[in-house]
N, CA, C and O atoms as CSV, one atom per row, in Angstrom:
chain,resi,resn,atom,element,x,y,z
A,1,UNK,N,N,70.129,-53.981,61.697
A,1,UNK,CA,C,69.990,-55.270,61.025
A,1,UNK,C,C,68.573,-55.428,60.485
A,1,UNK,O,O,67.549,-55.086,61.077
A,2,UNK,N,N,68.658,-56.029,59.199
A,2,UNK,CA,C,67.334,-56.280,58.833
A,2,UNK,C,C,66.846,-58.009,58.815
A,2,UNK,O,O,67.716,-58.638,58.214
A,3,UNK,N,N,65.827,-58.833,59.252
A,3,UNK,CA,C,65.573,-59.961,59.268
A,3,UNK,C,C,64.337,-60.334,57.799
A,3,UNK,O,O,63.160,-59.973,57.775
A,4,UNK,N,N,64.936,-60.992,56.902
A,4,UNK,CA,C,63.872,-61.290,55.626
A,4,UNK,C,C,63.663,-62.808,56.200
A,4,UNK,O,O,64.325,-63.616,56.852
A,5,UNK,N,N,62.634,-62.756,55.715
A,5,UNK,CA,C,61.521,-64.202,56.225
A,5,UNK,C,C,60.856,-64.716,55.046
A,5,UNK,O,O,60.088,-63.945,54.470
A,6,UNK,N,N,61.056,-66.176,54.471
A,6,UNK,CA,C,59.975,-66.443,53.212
A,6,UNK,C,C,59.885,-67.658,53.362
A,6,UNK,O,O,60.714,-68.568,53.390
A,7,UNK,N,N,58.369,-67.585,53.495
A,7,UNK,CA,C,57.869,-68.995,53.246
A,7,UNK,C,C,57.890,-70.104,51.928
A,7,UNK,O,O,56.951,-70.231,51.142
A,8,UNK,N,N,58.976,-70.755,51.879
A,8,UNK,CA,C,59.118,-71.133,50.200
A,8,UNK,C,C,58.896,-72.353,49.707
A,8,UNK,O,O,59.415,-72.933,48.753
A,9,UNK,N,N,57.800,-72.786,50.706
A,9,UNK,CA,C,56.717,-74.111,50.155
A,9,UNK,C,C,55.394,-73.311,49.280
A,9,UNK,O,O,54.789,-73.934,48.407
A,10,UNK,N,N,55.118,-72.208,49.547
A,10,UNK,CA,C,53.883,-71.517,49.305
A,10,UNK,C,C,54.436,-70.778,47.678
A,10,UNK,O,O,53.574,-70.418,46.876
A,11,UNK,N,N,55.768,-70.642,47.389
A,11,UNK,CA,C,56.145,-69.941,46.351
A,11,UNK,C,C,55.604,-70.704,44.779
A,11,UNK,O,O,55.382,-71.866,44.438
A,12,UNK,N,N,55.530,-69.118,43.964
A,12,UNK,CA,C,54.785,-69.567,42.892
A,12,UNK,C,C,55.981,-69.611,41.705
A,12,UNK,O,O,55.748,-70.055,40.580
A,13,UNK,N,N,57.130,-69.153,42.063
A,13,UNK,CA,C,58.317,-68.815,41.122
A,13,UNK,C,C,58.232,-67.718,40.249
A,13,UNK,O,O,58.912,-67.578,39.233
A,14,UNK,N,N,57.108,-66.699,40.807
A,14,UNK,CA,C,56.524,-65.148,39.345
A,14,UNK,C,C,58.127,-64.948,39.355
A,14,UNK,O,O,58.429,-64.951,38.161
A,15,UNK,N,N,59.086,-64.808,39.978
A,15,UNK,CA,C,60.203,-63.632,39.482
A,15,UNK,C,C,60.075,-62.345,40.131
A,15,UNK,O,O,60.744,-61.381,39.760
A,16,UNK,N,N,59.088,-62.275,41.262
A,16,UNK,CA,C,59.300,-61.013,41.241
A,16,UNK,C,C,60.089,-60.150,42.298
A,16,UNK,O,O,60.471,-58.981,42.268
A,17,UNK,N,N,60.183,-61.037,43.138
A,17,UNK,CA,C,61.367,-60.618,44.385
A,17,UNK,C,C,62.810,-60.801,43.690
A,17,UNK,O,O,63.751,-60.280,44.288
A,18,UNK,N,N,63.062,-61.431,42.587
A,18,UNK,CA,C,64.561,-61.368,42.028
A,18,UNK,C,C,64.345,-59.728,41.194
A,18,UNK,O,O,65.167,-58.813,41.225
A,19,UNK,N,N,63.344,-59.722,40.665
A,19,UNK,CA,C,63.643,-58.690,39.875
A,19,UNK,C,C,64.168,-56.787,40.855
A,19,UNK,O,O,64.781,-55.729,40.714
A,20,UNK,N,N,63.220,-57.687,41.882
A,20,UNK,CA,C,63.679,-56.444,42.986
A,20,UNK,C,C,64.763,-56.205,43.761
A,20,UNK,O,O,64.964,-55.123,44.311
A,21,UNK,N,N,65.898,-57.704,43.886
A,21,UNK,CA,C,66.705,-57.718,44.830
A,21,UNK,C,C,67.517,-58.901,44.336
A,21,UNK,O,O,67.628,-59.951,44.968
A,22,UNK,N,N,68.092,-58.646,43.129
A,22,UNK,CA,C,68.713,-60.016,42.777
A,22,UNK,C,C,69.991,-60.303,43.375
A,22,UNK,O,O,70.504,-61.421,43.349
A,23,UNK,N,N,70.411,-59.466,43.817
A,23,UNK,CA,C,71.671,-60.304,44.659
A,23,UNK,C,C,71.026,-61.142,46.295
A,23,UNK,O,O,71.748,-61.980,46.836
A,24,UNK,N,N,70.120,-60.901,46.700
A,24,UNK,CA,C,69.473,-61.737,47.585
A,24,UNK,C,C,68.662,-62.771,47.551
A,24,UNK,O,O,68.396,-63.447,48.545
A,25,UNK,N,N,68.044,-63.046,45.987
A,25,UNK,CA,C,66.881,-63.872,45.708
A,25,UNK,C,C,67.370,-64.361,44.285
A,25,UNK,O,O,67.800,-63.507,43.510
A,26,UNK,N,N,67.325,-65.829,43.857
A,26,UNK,CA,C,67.682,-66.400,42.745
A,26,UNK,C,C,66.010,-67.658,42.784
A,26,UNK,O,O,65.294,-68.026,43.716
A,27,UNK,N,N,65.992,-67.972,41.176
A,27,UNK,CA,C,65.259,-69.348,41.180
A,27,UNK,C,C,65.500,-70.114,40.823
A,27,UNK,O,O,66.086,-70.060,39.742
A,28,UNK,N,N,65.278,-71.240,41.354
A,28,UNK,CA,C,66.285,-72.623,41.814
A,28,UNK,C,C,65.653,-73.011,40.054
A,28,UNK,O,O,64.683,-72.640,39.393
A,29,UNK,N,N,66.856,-73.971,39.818
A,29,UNK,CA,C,66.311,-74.706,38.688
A,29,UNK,C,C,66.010,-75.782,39.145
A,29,UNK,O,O,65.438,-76.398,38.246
A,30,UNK,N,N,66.057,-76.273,39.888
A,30,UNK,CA,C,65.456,-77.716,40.386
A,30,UNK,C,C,64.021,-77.776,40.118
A,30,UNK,O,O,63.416,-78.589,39.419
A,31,UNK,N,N,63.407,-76.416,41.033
A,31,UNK,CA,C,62.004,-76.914,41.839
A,31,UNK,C,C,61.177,-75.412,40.824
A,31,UNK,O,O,59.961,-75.496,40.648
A,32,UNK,N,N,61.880,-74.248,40.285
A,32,UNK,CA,C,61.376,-72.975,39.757
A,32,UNK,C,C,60.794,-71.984,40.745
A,32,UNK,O,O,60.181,-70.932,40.562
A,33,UNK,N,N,61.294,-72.855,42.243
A,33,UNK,CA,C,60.657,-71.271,43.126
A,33,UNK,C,C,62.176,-70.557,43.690
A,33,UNK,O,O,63.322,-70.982,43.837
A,34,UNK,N,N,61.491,-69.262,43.903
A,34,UNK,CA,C,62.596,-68.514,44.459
A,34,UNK,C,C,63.087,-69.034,45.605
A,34,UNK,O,O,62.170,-69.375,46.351
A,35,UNK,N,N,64.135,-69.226,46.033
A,35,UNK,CA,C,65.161,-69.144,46.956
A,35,UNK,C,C,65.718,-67.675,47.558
A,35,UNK,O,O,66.028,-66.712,46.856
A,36,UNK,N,N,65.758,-67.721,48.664
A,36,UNK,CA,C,66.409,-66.891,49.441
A,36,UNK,C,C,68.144,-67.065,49.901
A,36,UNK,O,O,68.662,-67.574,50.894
A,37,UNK,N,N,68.655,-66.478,48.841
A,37,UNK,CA,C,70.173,-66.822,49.306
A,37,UNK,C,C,70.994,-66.530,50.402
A,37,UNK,O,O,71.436,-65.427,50.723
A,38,UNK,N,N,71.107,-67.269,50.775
A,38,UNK,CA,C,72.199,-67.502,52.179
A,38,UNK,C,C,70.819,-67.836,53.183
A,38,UNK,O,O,71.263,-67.841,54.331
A,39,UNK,N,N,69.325,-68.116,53.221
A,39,UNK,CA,C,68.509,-68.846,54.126
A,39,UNK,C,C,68.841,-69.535,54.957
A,39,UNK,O,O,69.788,-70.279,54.706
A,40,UNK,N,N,68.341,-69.579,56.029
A,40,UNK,CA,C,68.669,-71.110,56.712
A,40,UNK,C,C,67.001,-71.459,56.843
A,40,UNK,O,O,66.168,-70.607,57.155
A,41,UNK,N,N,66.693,-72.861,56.546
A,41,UNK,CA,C,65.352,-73.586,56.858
A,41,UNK,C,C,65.167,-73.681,58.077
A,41,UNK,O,O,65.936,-74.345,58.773
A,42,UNK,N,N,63.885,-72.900,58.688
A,42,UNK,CA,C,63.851,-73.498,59.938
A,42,UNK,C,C,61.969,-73.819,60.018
A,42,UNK,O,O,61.040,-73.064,60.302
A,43,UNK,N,N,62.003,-75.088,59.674
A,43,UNK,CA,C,60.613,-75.575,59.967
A,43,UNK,C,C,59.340,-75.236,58.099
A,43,UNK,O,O,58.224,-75.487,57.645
A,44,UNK,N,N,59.939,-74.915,57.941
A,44,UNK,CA,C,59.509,-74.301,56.308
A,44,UNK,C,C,59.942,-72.666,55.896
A,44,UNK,O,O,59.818,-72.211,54.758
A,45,UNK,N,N,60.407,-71.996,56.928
A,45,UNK,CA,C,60.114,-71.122,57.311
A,45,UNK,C,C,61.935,-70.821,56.742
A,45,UNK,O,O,62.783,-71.594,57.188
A,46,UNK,N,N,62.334,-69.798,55.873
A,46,UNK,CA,C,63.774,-69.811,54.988
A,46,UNK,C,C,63.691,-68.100,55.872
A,46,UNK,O,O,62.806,-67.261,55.704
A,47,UNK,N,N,65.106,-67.967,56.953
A,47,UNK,CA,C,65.661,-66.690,57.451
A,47,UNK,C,C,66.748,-66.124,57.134
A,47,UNK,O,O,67.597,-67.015,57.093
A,48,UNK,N,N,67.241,-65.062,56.866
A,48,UNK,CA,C,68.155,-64.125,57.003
A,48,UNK,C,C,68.682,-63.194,57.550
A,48,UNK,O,O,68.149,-62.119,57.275
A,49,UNK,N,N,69.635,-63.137,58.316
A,49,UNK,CA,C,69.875,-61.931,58.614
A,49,UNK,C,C,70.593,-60.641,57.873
A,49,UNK,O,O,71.686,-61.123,57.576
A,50,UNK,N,N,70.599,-59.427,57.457
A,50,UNK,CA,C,71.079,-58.697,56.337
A,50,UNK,C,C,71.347,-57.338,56.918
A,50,UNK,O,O,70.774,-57.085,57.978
A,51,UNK,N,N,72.202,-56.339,56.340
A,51,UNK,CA,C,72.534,-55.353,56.828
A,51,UNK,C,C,71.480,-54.523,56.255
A,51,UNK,O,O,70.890,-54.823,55.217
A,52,UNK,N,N,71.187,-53.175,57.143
A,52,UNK,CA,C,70.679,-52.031,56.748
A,52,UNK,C,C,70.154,-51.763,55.150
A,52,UNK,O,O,69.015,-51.516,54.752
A,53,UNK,N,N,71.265,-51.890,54.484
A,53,UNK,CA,C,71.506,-51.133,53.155
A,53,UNK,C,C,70.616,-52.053,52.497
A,53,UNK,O,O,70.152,-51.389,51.570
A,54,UNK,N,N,70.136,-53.157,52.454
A,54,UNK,CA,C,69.356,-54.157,51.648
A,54,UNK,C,C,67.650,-54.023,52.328
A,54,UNK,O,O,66.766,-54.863,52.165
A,55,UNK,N,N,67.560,-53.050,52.910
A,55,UNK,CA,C,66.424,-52.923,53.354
A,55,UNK,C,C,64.991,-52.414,52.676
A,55,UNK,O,O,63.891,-52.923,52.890
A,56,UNK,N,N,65.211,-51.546,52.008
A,56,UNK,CA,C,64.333,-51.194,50.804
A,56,UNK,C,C,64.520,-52.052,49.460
A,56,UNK,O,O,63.368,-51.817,49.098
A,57,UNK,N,N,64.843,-52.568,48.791
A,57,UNK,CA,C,65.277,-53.572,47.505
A,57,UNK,C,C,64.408,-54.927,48.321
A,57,UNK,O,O,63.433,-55.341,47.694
A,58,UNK,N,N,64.652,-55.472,49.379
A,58,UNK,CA,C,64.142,-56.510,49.936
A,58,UNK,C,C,61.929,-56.287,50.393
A,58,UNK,O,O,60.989,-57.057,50.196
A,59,UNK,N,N,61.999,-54.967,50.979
A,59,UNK,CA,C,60.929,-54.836,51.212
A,59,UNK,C,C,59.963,-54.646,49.763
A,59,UNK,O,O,58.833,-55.109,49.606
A,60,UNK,N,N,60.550,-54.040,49.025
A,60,UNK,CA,C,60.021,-54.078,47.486
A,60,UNK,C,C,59.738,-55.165,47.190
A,60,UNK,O,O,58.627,-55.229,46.665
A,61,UNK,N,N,60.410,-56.378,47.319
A,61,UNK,CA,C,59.970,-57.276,46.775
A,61,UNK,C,C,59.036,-57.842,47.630
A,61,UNK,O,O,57.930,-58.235,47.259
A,62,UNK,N,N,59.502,-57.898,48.885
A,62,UNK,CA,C,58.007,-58.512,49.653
A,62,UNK,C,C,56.444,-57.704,49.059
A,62,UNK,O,O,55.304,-58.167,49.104
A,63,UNK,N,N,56.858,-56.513,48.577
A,63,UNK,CA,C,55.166,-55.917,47.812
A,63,UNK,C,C,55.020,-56.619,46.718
A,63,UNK,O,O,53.981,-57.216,46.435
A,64,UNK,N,N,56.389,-56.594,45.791
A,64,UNK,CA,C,56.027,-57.260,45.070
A,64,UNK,C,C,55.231,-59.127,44.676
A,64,UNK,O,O,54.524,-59.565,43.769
A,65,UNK,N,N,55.677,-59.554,45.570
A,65,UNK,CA,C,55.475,-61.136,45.932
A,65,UNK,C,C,53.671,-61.233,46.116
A,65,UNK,O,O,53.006,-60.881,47.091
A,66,UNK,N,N,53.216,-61.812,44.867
A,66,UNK,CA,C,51.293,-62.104,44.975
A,66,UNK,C,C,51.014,-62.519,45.511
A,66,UNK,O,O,50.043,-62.123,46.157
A,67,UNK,N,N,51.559,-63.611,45.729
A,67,UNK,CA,C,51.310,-64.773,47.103
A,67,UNK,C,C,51.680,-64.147,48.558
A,67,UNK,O,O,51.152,-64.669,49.540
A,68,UNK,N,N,52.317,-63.357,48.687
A,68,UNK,CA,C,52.638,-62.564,50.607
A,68,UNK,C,C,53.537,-63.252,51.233
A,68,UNK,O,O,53.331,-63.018,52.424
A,69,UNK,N,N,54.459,-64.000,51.132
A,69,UNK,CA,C,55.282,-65.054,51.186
A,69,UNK,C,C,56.985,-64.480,51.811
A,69,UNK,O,O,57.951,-65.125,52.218
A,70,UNK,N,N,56.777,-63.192,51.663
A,70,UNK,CA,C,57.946,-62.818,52.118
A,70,UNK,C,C,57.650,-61.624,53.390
A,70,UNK,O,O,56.703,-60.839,53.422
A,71,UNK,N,N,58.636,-61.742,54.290
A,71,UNK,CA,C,58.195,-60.494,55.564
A,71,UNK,C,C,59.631,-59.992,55.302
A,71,UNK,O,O,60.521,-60.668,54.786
A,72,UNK,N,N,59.745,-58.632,55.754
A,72,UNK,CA,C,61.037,-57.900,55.744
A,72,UNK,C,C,61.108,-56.897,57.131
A,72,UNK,O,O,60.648,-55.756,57.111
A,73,UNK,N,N,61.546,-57.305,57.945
A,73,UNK,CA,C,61.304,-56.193,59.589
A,73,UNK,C,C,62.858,-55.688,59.584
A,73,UNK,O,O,63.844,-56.236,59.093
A,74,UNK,N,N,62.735,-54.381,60.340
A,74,UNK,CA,C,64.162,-54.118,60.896
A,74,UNK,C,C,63.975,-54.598,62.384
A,74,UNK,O,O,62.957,-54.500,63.071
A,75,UNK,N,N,65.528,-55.288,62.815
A,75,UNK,CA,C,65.662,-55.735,63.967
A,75,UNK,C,C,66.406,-55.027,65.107
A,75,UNK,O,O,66.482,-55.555,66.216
């Protein structure tokens, strides 16, 4: 299992974790920051749990992300 973690009060909306992993990451039209799809909020703090196979596409984008806003661990 892999656990993605993003802090998404701190988000700047670059695009660049969608461009790396778009079936996991969209940007909201509401607010223009990325969202973590299927998140749950806990405290500011947006979690996932995800299988194996999304493990590299997800960690890419955490490099990619300027702000550092995203963590990607295997669990």
């Amino acid at each position: 299992m892999v656990q993605i973690i993003q802090q998404r009060e701190k988000c700047i909306g670059c695009n660049a974790c969608v461009e790396a992993a778009d079936y996991r990451w969209r940007v909201s039209r509401r607010d223009g920051k990325c969202t973590l799809v299927n998140g749950v909020n806990k405290r500011g703090f947006y979690r996932v749990l995800v299988d194996d196979h999304e493990y590299e596409d997800n960690l890419q984008a955490a490099r990619n992300c300027p702000v550092r806003i995203i963590q990607v661990q295997k669990i």
